[in-house]
C-alpha positions in Angstrom: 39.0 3.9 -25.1 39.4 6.9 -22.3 37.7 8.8 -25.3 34.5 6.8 -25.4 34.4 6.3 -22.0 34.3 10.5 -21.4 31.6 10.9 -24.7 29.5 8.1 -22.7 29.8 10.1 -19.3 28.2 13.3 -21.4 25.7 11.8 -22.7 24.5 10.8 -19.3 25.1 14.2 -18.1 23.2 15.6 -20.8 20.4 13.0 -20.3 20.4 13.6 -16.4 19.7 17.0 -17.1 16.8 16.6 -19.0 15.5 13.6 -16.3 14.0 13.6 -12.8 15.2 11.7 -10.5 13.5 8.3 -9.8 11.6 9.1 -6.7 7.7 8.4 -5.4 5.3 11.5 -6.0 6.1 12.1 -2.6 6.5 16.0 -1.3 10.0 16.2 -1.6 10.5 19.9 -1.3 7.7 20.8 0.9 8.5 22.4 3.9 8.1 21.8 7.8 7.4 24.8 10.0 10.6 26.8 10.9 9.8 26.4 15.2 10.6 22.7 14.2 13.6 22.1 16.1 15.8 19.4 14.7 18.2 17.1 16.1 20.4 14.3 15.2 22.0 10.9 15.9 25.1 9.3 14.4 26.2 6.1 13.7 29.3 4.8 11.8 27.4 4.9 8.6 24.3 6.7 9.2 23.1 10.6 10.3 19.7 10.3 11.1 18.0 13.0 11.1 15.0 13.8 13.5 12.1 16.5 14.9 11.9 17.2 19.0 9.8 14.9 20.7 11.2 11.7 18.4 14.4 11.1 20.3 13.6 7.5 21.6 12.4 6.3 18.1 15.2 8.1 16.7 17.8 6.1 18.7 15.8 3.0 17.8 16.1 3.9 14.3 19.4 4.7 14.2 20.0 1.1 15.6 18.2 -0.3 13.4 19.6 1.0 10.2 23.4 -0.3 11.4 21.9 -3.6 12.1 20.8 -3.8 9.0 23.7 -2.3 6.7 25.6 -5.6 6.1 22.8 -8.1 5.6 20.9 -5.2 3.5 24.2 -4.9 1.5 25.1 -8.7 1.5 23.6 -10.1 -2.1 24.6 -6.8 -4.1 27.9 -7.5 -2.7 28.2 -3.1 -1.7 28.3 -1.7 0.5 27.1 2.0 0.4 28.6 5.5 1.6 27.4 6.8 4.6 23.9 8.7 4.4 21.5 11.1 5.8 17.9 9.5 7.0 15.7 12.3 7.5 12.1 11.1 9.9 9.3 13.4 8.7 7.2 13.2 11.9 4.5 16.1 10.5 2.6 14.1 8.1 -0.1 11.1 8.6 0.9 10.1 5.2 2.9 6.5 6.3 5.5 6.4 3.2 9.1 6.7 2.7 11.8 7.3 -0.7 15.2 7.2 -1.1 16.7 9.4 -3.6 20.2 10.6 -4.7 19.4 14.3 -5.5 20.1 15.1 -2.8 21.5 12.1 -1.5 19.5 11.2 0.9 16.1 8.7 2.6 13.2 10.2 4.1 10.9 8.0 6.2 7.1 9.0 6.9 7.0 8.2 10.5 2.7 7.5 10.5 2.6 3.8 10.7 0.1 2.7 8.1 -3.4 1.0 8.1 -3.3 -0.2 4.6 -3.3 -4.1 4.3 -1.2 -4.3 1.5 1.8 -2.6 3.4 0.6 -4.0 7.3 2.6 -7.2 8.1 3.9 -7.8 11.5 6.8 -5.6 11.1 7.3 -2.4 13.0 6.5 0.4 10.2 10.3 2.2 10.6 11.6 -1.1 10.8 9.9 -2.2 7.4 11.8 1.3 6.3 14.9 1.0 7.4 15.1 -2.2 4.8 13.4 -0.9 1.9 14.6 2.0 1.9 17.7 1.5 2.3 18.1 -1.4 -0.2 17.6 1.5 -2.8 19.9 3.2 -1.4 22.3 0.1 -2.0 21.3 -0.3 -5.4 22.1 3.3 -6.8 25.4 2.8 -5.0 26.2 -0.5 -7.2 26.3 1.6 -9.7 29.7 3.1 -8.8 31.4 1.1 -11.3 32.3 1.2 -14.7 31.1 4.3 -17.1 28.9 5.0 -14.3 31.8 5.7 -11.9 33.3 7.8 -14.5 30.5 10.2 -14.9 29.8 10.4 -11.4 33.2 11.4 -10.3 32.9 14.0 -13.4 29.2 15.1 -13.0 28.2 13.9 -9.4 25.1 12.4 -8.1 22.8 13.2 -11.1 24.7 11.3 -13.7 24.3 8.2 -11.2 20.4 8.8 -10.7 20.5 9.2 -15.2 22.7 5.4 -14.9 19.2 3.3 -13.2 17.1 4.9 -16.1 17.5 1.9 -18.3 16.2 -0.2 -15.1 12.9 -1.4 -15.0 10.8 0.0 -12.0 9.6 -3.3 -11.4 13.3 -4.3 -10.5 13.7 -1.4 -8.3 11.2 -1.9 -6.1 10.4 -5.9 -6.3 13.8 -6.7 -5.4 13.6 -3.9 -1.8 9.8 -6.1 -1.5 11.9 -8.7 -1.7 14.5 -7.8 0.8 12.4 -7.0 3.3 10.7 -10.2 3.0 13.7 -12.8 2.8 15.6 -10.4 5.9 12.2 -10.5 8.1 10.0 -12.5 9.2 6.9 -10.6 7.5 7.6 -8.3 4.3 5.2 -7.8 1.6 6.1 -10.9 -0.1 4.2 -12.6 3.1 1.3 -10.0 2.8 -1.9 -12.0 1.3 -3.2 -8.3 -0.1 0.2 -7.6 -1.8 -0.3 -10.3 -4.7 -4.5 -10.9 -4.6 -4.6 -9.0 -8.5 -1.8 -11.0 -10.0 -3.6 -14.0 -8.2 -7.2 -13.5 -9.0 -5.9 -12.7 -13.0 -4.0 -16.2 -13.1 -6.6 -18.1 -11.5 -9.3 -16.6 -14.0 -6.8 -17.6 -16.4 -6.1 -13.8 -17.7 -2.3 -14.0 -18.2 -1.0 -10.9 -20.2 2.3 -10.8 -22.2 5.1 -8.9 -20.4 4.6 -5.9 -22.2 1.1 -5.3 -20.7 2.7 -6.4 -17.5 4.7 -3.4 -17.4 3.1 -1.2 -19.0 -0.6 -1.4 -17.7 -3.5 -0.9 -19.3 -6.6 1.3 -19.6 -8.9 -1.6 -19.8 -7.5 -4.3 -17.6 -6.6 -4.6 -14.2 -2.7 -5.2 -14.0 -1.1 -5.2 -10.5 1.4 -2.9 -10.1 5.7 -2.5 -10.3 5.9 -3.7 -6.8 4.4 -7.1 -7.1 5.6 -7.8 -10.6 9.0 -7.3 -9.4 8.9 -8.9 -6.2 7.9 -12.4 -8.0 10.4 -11.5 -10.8 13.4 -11.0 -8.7 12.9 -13.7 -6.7 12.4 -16.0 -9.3 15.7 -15.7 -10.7 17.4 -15.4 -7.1 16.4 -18.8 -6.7 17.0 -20.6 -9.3 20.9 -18.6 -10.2 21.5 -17.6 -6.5 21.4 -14.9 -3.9 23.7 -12.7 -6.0 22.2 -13.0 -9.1 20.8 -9.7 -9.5 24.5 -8.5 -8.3 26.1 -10.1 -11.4 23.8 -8.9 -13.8 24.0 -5.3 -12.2 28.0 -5.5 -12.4 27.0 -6.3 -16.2 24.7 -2.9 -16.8 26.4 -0.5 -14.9 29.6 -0.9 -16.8 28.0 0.6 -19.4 24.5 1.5 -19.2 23.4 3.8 -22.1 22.4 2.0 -25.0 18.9 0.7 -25.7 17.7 -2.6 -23.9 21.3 -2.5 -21.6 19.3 -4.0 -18.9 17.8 -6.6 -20.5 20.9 -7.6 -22.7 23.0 -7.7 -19.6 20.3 -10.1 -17.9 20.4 -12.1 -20.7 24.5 -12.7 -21.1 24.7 -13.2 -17.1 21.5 -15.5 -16.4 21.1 -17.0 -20.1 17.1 -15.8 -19.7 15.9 -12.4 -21.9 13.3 -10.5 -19.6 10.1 -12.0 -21.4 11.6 -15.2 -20.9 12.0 -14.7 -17.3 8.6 -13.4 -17.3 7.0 -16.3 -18.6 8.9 -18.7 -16.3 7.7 -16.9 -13.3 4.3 -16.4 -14.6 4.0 -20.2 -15.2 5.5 -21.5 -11.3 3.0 -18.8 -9.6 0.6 -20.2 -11.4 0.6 -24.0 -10.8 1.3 -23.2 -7.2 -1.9 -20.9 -6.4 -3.8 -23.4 -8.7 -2.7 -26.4 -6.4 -3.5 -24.3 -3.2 -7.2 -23.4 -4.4 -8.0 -27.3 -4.9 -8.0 -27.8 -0.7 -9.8 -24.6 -0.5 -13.7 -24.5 1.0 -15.2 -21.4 -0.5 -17.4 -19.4 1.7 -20.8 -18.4 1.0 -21.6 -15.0 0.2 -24.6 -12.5 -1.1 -24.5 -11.8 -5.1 -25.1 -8.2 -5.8 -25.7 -7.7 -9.2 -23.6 -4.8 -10.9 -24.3 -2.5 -13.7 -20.7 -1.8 -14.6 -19.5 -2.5 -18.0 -17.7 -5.7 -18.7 -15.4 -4.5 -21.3 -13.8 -1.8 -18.4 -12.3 -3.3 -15.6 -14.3 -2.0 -12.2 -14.0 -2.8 -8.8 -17.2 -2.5 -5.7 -14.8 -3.1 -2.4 -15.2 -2.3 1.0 -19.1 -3.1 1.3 -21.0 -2.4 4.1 -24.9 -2.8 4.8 -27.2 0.0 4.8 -30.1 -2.2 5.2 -30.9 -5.8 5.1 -31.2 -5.5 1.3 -28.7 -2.7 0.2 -25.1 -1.9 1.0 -22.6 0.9 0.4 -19.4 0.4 -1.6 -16.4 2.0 -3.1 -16.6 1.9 -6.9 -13.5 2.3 -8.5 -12.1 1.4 -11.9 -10.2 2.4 -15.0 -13.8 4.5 -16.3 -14.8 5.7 -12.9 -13.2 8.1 -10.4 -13.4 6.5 -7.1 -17.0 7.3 -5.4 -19.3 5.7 -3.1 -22.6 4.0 -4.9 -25.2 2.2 -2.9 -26.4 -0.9 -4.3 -28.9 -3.2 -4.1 -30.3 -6.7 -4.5 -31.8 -6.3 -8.0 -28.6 -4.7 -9.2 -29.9 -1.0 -8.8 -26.6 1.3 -8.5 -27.1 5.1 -7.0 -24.0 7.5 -6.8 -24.2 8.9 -3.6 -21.0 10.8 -3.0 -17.5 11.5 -4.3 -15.0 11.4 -1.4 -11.8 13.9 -1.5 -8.3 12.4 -0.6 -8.8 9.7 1.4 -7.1 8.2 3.8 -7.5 4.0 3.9 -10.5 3.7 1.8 -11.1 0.0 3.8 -12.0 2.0 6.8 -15.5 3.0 4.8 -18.1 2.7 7.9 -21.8 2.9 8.1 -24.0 3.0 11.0 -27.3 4.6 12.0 -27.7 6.2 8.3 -24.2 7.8 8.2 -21.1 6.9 6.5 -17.9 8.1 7.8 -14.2 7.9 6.2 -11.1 9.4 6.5 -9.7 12.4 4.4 -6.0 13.7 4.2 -5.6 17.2 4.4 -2.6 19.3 3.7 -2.0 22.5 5.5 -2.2 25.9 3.9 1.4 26.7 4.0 3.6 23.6 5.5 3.5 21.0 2.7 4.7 17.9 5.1 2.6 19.1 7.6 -0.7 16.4 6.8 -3.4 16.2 8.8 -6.2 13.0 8.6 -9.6 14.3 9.6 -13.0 12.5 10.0 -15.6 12.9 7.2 -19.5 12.0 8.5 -22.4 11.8 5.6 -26.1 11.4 6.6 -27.4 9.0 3.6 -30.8 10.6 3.7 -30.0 14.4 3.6 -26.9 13.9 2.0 -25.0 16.7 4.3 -21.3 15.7 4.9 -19.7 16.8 8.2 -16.2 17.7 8.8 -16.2 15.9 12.3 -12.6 16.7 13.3 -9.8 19.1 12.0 -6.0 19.1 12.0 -6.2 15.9 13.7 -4.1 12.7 13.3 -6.9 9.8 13.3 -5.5 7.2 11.1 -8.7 4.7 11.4 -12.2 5.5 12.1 -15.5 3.0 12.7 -19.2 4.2 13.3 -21.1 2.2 16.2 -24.2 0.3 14.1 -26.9 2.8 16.0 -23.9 5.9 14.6 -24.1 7.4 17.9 -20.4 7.0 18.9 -16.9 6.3 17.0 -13.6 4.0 17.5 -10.5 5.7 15.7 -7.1 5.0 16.2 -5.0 8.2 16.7 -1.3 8.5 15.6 0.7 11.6 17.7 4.1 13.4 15.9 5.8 11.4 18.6 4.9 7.9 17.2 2.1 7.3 20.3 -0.6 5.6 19.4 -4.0 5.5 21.0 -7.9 3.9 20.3 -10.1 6.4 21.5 -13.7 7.0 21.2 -15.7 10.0 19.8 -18.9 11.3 20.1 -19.9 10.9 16.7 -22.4 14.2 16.6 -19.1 16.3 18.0 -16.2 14.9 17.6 -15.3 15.0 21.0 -12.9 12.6 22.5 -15.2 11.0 25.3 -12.7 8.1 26.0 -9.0 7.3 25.4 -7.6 3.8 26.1 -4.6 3.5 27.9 -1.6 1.8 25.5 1.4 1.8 27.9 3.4 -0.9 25.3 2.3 1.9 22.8 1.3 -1.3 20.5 -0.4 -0.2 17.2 -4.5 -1.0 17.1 -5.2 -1.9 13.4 -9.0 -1.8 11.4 -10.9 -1.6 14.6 -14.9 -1.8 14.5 -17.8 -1.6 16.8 -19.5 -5.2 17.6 -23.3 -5.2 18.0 -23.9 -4.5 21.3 -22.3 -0.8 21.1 -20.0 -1.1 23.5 -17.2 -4.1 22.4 -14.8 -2.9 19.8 -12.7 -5.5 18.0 -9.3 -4.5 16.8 -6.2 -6.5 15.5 -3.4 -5.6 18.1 0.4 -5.5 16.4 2.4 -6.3 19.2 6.1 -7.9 19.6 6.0 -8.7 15.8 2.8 -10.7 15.9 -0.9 -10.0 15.0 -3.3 -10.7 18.0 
């Protein structure tokens, strides 16, 4: 038996050598510049890691992350070994990954304007849970086999233990932590779950194969919602430690074909298509019966040339003229670019935008167009700048309004003489100013003494209201 058990811990050696650990494409070897001073705050079971100038949100951090360690830990019934939480302050990228080669979480300190991740949450709040719930489910896996090879091989034969685990479980059940432990989370998001909605309601319900693993002609939401409404589907109908039990299951020994699915099916008595279809079916009846009391707005049909057979998507209008507006096409045949369209279904490419930053934010006003771009500095990969991109629609010339600055939303006044952004500083200060949309120059800054975070904010008719959505005490105003 001790024989097996050390042939099993090789072959996850051998496999962990010829695997990356499961991380985000996220820049996890990039560099900060050296003058970065660093500092540090300790807690019983956290070092958290952080740049000068982020001290207070440090501290708040750090209490946050003990606060949650038990109830984080709670229905995996482990809890994990102390760990390092490193904030990356340079970046405007808002993101985080937790990873076990190195041991260790990285938090993207840039709270986020993107409506699928904005709840109500503070954004290293929403962190400290997600995050860290990864961080509790590698640590399950110190049982078993899996124990074995990691006290002979170390932290990459854990990572090479999760590889027979679906994404979808990885990251569905943190959505879903953060949900049930909060009182916002993704799962409460009405962004996170719109494709899985609209492709139920239109009655386009693929098999679980396609669910997981996409398609070049379809639109299939992503790991994250799948497994959010996976996980929680079984946690309610077997229990809060479900997921526990059938983890206990895998990890004892986790390298054979289909481990995770066998071990689902001898704990909860449901095989993974099965659970599929279940969920699949209750989502279903329950956004049906919702649409029934629901008064549909009327809206303005602008006919598309795309073709039918390739799923393509024309979001973020906004009008040009009474009878054309410009869009964001995007779709499994197109690269994302902006198309002006009009009433009798004429489509014109006008430009193709670089890496940008909140695609929603797409303004127009006086015959310009403005969006955000990401851009990475020359030599410091986590040092990520968000600059302010202007086009004129008749000339076509685009203009690099701002550089190395931290704008994380931007809005053009309807006569494009001035603009609202919302700026986000290393130290986690956040400001609505207005710019002189010819310059770029900051003509006013609003004071924010709460520092609360201003969210989408645009320019009302009269040029000089701006309407924002205010995130403040945990609540949208």
């Amino acid at each position: 038996m001790m024989l097996k058990h050390f042939l099993a811990a090789v072959l996850l050696l051998l496999t962990a050598c010829l695997t990356p650990a499961r991380a985000q494409i996220l820049p996890l070897l990039d560099q900060n510049p050296p003058s970065l001073r660093w500092y540090q705050v300790r807690t019983p079971h956290f070092q958290v890691l952080y740049p000068a100038g982020f001290s207070a949100q440090a501290q708040l951090t750090a209490r946050r992350l003990e606060q949650v360690y038990a109830p984080v830990s709670a229905s995996l019934e482990r809890e994990p070994r102390p760990l390092t939480v490193i904030l990356q302050t340079q970046t405007t990228i808002g993101n985080g990954f937790a990873t076990v080669l190195p041991r260790r979480s990285e938090f993207y300190t840039t709270p986020p304007q993107d409506p699928f991740l904005t709840g109500t949450l503070d954004w290293l709040d929403q962190l400290a849970i997600h995050e860290f719930r990864h961080i509790v489910q590698y640590d399950k896996g110190l049982q078993g086999i899996t124990k074995l090879a990691y006290s002979l091989f170390g932290n990459g034969a854990l990572s090479t233990a999760t590889i027979g685990m679906p994404d979808w479980f990885f990251e569905g059940d943190a959505v879903g932590t953060e949900t049930l432990l909060t009182r916002s989370g993704r799962g409460r998001i009405p962004n996170f779950d719109i494709s899985l909605r609209a492709n139920l309601l239109a009655g386009r319900r693929f098999n679980y194969s396609k669910a997981v693993g996409g398609s070049y002609r379809d639109n299939v939401p992503n790991h994250y919602v799948l497994g959010y409404f996976l996980t929680t589907n079984l946690k309610r109908t077997i229990g809060p430690a479900a997921w526990s039990q059938v983890l206990n299951r895998y990890y004892r020994f986790p390298v054979y074909p289909f481990s995770f699915s066998n071990s689902l099916r001898r704990t909860a008595g449901v095989r993974v298509e099965d659970l599929y279809a279940r969920t699949m079916s209750e989502v279903d009846s329950i956004w049906r019966a919702q649409q029934q009391g629901l008064q549909l707005t009327e809206a303005t049909s602008y006919p598309v040339a795309a073709d039918p057979k390739i799923f393509t998507q024309y979001r973020y209008p906004q009008y040009v003229t009474d009878s054309t507006v410009l869009a964001v096409k995007t779709g499994l045949g197109d690269i994302s670019q902006i198309v002006l369209l009009n009433k009798q279904g004429q489509e014109k490419k006008v430009f193709v935008q670089g890496l940008v930053n909140n695609p929603e934010m797409l303004s127009v006003g006086g015959g310009r167009a403005c969006w955000l771009e990401f851009r990475y500095d020359a030599r410091w990969g986590q040092r990520v700048y968000s600059e302010i991109r202007v086009l004129d629609l008749a000339s076509g010339q685009l203009t690099h309004l701002t550089r190395r600055s931290r704008y994380t939303a931007a809005a053009l006044s309807s006569d494009g003489q001035r603009l609202v952004a919302v700026r986000s500083d290393s130290a986690y200060q956040n400001r609505l100013v207005v710019l002189d949309a010819r310059s770029g120059q900051e003509q006013r800054v609003l004071p924010n003494p709460t520092n609360d975070l201003y969210i989408q904010p645009r320019w009302l008719p009269d040029h000089r209201t701006v309407a924002a959505v205010l995130l403040k005490s945990g609540a949208k105003h």
